[in-house]
C-alpha positions as CSV (number, residue, x, y, z in Angstrom):
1,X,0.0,0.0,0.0
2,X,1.3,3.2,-0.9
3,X,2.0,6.2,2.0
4,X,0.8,9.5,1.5
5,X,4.2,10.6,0.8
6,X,4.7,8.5,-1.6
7,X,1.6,9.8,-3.3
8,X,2.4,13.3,-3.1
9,X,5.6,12.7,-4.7
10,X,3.9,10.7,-7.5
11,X,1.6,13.4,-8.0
12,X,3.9,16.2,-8.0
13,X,5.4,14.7,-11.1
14,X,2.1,14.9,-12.8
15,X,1.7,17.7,-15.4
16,X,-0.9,20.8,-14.2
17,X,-3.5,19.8,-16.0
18,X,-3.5,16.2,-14.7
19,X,-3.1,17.4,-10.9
20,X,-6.0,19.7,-11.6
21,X,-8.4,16.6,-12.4
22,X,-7.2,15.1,-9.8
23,X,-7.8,18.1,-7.2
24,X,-11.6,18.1,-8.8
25,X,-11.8,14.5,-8.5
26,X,-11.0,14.2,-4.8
27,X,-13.3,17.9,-3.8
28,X,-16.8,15.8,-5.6
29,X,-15.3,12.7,-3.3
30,X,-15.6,14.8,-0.2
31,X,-18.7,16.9,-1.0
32,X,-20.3,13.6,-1.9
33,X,-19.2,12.2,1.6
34,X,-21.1,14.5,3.2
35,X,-23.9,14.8,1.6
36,X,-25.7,12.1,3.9
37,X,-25.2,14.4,6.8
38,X,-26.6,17.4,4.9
39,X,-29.7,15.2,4.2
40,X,-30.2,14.0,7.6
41,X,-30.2,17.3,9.2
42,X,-32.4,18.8,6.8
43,X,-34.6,15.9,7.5
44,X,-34.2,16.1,11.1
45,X,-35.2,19.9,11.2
46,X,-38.0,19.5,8.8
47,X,-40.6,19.7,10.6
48,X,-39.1,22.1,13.1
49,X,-39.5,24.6,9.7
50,X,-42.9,23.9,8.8
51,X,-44.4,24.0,13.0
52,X,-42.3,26.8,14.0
53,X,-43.1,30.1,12.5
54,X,-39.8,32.0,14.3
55,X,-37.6,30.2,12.5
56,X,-39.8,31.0,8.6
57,X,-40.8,35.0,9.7
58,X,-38.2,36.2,7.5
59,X,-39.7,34.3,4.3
60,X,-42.4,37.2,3.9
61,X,-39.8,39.1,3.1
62,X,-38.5,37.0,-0.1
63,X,-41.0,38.9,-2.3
64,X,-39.9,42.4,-1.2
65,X,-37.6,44.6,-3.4
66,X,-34.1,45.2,-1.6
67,X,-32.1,48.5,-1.0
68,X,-29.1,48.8,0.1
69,X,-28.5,51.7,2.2
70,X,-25.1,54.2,1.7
């Protein structure tokens, strides 16, 4: 089994546009990793969202034009 060193070294060696595929590859491994906890949560405070009007009182404004004050 190869050591993380060892990897790093091998992918060092790579050309730019190789390591750049391979830094993609391995951020979509993590996000996808995580994605059951996201889901789970959401699930967990779902109804929590639709009982509890404190934590939705903000929604009425969603509708509302926005101005940013200077």
């Amino acid at each position: 089994m190869m050591q993380t060193t060892d990897i790093m070294h091998d992918i060092s060696c790579l050309p730019k546009s190789q390591r750049m595929l391979l830094v993609e590859y391995i951020i979509r491994s993590i996000r996808h990793e995580e994605q059951p906890s996201l889901e789970k949560a959401a699930e967990c405070l779902c109804e929590d969202y639709l009982n509890d009007k404190e934590l939705t009182v903000f929604t009425q404004l969603d509708c509302e034009d926005f101005y940013e004050t200077r």
